[in-house]
Every structure is written in C-alpha cells, then in structure tokens.
C-alpha positions in Angstrom: 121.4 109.0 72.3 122.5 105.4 71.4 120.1 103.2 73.5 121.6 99.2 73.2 118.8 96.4 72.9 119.2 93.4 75.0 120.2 90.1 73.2 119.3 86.6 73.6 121.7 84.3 74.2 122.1 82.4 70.3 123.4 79.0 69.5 126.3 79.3 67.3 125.8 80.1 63.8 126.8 78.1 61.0 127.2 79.7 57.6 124.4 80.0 55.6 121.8 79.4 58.8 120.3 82.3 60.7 121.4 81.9 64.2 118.9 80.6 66.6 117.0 81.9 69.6 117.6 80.2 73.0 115.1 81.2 76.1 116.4 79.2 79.0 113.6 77.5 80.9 113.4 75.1 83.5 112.4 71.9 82.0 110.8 70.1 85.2 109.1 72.7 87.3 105.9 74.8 85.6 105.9 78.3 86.1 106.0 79.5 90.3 106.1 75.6 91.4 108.4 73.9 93.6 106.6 72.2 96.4 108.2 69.2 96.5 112.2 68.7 96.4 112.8 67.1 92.8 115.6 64.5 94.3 112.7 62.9 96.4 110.7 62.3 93.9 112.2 59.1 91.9 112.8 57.6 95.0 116.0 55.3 93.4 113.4 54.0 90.9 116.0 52.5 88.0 115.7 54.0 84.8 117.2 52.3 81.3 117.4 55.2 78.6 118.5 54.0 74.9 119.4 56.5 72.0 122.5 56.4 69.9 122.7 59.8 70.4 125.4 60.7 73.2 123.4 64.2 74.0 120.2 62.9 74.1 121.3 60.1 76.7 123.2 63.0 78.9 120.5 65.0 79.0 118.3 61.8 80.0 120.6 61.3 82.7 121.2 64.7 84.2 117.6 65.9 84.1 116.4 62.3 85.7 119.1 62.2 88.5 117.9 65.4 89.7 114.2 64.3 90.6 116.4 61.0 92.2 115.6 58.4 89.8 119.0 55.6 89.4 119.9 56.1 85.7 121.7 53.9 83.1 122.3 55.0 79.6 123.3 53.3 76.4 123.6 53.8 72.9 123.2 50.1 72.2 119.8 49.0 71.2 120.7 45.5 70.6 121.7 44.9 74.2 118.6 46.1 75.8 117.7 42.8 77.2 120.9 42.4 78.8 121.4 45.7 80.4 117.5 45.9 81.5 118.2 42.5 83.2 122.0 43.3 84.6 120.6 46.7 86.0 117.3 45.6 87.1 115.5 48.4 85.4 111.7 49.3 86.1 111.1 51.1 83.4 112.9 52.0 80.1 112.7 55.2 78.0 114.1 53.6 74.2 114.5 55.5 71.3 112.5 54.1 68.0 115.3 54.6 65.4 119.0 53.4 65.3 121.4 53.1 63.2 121.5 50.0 61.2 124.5 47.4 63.0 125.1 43.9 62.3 122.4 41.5 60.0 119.6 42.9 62.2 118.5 46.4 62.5 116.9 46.9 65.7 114.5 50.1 66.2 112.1 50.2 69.2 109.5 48.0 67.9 111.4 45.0 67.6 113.1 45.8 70.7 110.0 45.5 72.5 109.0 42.8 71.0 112.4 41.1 71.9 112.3 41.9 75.5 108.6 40.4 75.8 110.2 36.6 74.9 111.9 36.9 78.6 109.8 36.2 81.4 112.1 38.5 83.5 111.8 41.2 81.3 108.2 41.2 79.7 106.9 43.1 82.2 109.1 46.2 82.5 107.3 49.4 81.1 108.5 51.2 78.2 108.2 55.1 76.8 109.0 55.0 73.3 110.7 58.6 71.8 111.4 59.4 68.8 112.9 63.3 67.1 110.7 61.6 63.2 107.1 62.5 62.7 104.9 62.1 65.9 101.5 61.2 63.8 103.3 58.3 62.3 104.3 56.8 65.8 101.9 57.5 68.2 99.2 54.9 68.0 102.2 51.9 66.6 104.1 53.1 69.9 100.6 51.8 72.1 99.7 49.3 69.6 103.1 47.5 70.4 103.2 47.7 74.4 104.6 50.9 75.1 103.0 53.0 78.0 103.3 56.2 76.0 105.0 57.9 73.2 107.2 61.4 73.7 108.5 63.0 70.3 111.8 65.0 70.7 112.6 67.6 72.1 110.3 66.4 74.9 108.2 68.2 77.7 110.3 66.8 80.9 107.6 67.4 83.1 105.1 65.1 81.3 107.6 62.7 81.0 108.4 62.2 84.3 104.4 62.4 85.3 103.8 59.5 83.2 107.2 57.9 85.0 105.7 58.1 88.4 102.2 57.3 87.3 103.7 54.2 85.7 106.1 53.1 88.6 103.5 53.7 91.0 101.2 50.8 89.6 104.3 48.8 88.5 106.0 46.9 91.8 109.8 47.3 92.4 111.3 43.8 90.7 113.3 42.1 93.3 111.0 43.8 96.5 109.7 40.6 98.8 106.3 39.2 98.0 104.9 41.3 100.8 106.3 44.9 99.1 105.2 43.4 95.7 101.5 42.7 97.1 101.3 45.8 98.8 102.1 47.5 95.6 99.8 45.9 93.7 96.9 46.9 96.2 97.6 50.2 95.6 
C-alpha cells in the first residue's frame, strides 16, 4: 500500500538551491494568546518605517495596522526629517543600510544624527534594523540614540512590546500641555 507523506508548503525553487521550508506562524500573538483585540492596541500611535526594500516596508505596514498603529512607509532615507515632521511621527523603525544616492550616503546613523539638529524632531524614538550582522550593530544602534536594535527577519511580537513600552513614556507630539503632563506623570 502506497501511503503519501504530507508536504510543506515550499518557497519557489531556483536552480541550483534546495527549496526551502515554510511553517506559517502567527507573527504577533505567542502560542494560545489573544486577550486583547490587536487593532486596540496602537491606539492611532504614528509610525515612520524606512527601508529601501519595498517588502520589508509592506510587511511593516500590514503587520502594524493590524495592532492599530497609523503607518507611513518610505524607501527614502534622505527625507526622514521631512516626512517624520510632515506626518507627525512618534516613533520611527529605520533601516541602517541604503543604497548609496546622491554625494551623501545616508545609513541609519547619520540619519539619527541628522534628525537630532531639529528641535521638532530630536526627540522622536527610533528602533534601528538591520538584515547585516547583529553583533556588529547592537551596542553602535544604543550608543547613537536608538531605543533598541531588531536584526531581520524580526520577532514582531518584541517589536511591538518595545513600541508600546516606548510610546507609553514618550507623550503624543501635538497633544495639549495638559495630555503631554499627564503623560509624562505616568
């Protein structure tokens, strides 16, 4: 009798690579949890993601509108300054490494170093990611301002942890003095 294993779904193979194993998973919610509604949880909070990598920057957007944080993407990492201010972002997620454009090459560092010279800006938190070697990025991600370092591909639900813990101590830019003070006392 012919007995048929089950497959696993496999990314498509190119020639002269094995093909690769896919288990889906849920990237947000740990095994058996769901307590709270994911949508509820960013609360509209705006979110600046920059990677010059289209996927990256969809998957950004998809996985943090569905725990209801406002998202803008772009693959432009010399106009950070300009969208942060345009879109009122609290936080940014920025990618270390682009593409060289233009007399200056821009990679997080500088980037965060550029966006503390506006008064406006110098205060918005920033996660620094990066898919290059995690050792070598780490403590220069913290040394330079960032809040916290995620290598690629990225645990989501430790991301957005670090998010809300961030946001919570962080007041909304634009809020009144008396929503600003209030989230300060927190």
């Amino acid at each position: 009798m012919l007995q048929l294993a089950a497959k696993t779904p496999t990314a498509p193979v190119s020639p002269g690579r094995p093909p690769r194993q896919h288990k889906e998973k849920e990237p947000f919610v740990a095994d058996g949890e769901q307590d709270e509604k994911p949508a509820s949880i960013g609360q509209n909070r705006r979110i600046l993601v920059v990677d010059d990598n289209p996927v990256v920057l969809k998957a950004f957007e998809l996985k943090l509108k569905a725990w209801g944080f406002e998202v803008t993407t772009s693959s432009n990492g010399a106009a950070v300054a300009s969208t942060a201010e345009r879109v009122k972002a609290e936080l940014i997620i920025l990618d270390i490494n682009f593409p060289p454009a233009g007399a200056l090459e821009w990679n997080g560092f500088t980037i965060i170093q550029w966006l503390r010279r506006f008064p406006e800006l110098a205060t918005i938190p920033v996660i620094l990611i990066s898919g290059g070697d995690s050792s070598q990025y780490k403590e220069k991600s913290l040394a330079a301002g960032a809040v916290g370092f995620f290598e690629k591909p990225m645990n989501y639900k430790e991301l957005v942890a670090l998010i809300l813990q961030t946001l919570d101590t962080t007041p909304k830019p634009n809020g009144t003095p008396l929503d600003q003070g209030a989230a300060s006392a927190r």
